[in-house]
C-alpha positions in Angstrom: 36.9 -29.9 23.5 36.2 -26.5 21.6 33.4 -24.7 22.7 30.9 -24.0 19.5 29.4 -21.1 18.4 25.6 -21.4 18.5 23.8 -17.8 17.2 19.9 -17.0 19.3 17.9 -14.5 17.7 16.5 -12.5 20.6 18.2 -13.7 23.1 17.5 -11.1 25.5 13.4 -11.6 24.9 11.0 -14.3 25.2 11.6 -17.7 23.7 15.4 -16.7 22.6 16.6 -16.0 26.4 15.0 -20.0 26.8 17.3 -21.2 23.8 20.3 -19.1 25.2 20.3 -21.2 28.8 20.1 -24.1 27.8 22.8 -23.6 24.9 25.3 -22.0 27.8 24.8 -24.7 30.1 25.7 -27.9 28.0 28.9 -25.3 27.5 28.4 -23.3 23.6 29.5 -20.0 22.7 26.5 -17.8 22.5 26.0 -15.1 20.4 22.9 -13.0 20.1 21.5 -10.6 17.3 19.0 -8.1 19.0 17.7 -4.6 18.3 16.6 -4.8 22.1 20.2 -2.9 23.1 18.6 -1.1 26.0 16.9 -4.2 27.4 18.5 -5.8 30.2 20.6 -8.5 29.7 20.5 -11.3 32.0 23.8 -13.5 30.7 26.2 -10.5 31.5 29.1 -10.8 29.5 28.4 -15.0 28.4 25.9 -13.7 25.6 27.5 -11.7 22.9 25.5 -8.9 21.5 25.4 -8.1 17.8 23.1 -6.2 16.1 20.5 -7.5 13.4 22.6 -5.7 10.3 19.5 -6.1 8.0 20.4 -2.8 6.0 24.5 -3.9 5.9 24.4 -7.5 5.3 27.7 -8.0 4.5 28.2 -7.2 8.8 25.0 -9.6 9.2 27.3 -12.3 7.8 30.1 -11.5 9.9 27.7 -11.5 12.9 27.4 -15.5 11.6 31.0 -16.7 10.2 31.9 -19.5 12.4 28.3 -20.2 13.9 27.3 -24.0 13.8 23.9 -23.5 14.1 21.5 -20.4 14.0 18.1 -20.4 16.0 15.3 -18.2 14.5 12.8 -16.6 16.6 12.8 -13.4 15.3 9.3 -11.9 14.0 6.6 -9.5 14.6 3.5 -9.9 16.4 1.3 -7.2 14.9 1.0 -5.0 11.9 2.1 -1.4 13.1 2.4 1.9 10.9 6.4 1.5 11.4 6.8 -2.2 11.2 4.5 -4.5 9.5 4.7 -8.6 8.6 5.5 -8.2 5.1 9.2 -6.2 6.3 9.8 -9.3 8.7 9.1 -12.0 6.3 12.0 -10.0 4.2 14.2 -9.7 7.2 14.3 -13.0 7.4 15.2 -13.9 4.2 18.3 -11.5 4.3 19.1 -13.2 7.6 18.9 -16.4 5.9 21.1 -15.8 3.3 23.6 -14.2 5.1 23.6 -17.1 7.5 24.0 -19.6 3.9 27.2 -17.1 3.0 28.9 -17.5 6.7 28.9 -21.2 6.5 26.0 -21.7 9.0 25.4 -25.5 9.1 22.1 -25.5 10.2 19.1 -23.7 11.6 16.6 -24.2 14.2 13.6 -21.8 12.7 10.4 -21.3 14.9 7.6 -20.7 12.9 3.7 -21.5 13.5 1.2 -24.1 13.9 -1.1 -24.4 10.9 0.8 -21.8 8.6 -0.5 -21.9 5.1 0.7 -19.7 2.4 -3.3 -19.1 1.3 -4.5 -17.8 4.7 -5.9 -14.5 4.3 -3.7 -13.8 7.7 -0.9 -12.2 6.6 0.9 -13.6 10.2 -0.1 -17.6 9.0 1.3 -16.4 5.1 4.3 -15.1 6.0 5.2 -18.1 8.5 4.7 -20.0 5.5 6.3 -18.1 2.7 9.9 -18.4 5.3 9.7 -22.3 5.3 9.0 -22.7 1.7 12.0 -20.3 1.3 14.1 -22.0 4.2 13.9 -25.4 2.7 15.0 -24.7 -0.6 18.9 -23.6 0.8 20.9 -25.9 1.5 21.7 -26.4 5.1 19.7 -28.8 7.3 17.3 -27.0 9.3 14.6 -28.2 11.8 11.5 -26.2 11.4 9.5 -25.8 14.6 5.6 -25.1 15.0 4.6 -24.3 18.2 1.3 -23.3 19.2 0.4 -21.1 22.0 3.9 -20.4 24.1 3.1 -19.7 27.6 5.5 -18.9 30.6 6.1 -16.1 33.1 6.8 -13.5 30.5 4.2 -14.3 27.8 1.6 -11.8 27.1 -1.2 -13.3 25.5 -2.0 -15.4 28.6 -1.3 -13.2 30.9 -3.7 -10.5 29.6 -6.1 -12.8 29.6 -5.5 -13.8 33.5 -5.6 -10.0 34.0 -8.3 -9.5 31.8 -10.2 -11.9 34.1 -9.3 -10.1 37.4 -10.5 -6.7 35.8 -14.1 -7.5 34.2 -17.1 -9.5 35.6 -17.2 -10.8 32.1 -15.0 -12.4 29.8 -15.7 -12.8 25.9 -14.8 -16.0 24.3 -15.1 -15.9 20.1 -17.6 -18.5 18.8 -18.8 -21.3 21.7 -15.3 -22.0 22.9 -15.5 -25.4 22.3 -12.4 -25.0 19.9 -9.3 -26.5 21.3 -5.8 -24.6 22.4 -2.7 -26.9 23.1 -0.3 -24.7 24.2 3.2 -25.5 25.2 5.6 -24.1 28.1 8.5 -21.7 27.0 11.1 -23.7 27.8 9.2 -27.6 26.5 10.3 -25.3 22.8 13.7 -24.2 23.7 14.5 -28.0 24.5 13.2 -28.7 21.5 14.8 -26.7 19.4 18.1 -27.5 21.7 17.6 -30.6 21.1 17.3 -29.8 16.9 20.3 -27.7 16.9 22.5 -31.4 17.1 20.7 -33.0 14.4 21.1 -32.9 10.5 18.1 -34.1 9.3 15.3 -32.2 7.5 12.5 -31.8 9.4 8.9 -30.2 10.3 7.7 -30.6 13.9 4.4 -29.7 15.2 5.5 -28.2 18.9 2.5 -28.5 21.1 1.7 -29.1 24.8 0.5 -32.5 26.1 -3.0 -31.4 27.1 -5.4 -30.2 24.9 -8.5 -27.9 26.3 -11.4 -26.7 24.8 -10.8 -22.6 25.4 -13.7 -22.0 27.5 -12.2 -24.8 30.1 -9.0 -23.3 29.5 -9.7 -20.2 30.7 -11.3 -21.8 34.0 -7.4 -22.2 35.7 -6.5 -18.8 34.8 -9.3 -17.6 36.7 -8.8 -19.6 40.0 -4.8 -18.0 41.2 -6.2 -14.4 40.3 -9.6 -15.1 42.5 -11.7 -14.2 39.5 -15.8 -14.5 39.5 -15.7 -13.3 35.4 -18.0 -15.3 33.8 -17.4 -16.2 30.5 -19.9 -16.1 27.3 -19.7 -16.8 24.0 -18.9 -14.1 21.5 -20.9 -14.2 18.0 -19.2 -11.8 15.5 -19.5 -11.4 11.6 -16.8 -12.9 9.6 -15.8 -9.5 8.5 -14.8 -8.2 12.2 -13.7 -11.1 13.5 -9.5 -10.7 14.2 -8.9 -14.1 13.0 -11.1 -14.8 10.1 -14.0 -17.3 10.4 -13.9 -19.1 14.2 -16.4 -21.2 14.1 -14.3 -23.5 11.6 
């Protein structure tokens, strides 16, 4: 049987390195598209390497030709002065397109839980603005929404787990009674293994099975790094707080 060609966007980073081991061991081709060329590479010579192509996207297509199925994990974190969310929500369209003229059959995109094309976020917007745009080509594609992604290399949780070995206090926004579901790394790249075989059309809300209020959710982190931080509740303006209004 022919081995197929399955394309991981950062393959060599987070959630994409996830995607890429499971892909190589039920026996696909694996091909990567990266700007990370001086990061290590843990597949050796069973990943190939391509880069992104976003200015030359007649090569980005080439980087594609042949692929079955494309998984997206490719986006930005922050806004810096170099590289904002705005330049990866085009990014992605180019890479979308240039997957629809190499023949790509489907796509396994990993967006965001609760994205919303009206959220003053530009993060939440622009994770919207790419489904809206993804559904209207036509491949099949399986659009994924994870929530909180947490693992060995994550750095959201893992801040806050050295946050709490650092300070004697920890700030939580509003009362922390909201909720966090997050899900393990590799719980999405099975998931989205698992949505690379399909054809149908579909949305998925990607979340952990146990669901914590954040101020109990901290409480684990706490106990492997022996910390005695206590946390309190943070009251901020709507203005300054980093995610709009919390307490909604």
């Amino acid at each position: 049987m022919a081995q197929e060609l399955h394309v991981v966007t950062g393959a060599f980073g987070y959630s994409g390195k996830y995607i890429a081991t499971r892909l190589l061991a039920e026996g696909h081709q694996v091909r990567t598209l990266t700007n990370s060329w001086k990061r290590s590479n843990p597949f050796g010579n069973q990943v190939e390497a391509q880069p992104y192509n976003f200015d030359c996207p007649d090569d980005l297509v080439e980087s594609l030709r042949g692929a079955e199925v494309l998984y997206n994990t490719y986006w930005v974190r922050f806004n810096y002065s170099f590289f904002r969310h705005q330049s990866a929500v085009r990014n992605t369209l180019i890479l979308f397109e240039a997957a629809r003229k190499a023949g790509v059959k489907r796509i396994v995109h990993i967006s965001i839980t609760n994205s919303s094309k009206i959220s003053a976020l530009e993060y939440f917007a622009g994770k919207a603005r790419l489904e809206e745009a993804l559904r209207a080509f036509d491949f099949s594609y399986a659009i994924l929404r994870p929530t909180i992604l947490f693992g060995k290399e994550d750095i959201l949780i893992n801040n806050i787990a050295w946050t709490l070995r650092r300070l004697p206090v920890f700030g939580l926004f509003g009362d922390g009674s909201y909720r966090l579901q997050p899900i393990y790394v590799d719980d999405l790249a099975a998931l989205a293994v698992e949505q690379g075989r399909g054809q149908e059309n579909t949305t998925i809300d990607a979340s952990g099975r146990r669901r914590l209020p954040t101020g109990n959710w901290c409480k684990p982190l706490a106990k492997p790094s022996a910390s005695n931080a206590r946390s309190c509740p943070c009251h901020l303006p709507w203005r300054s707080s980093p995610a709009g209004r919390w307490d909604t």
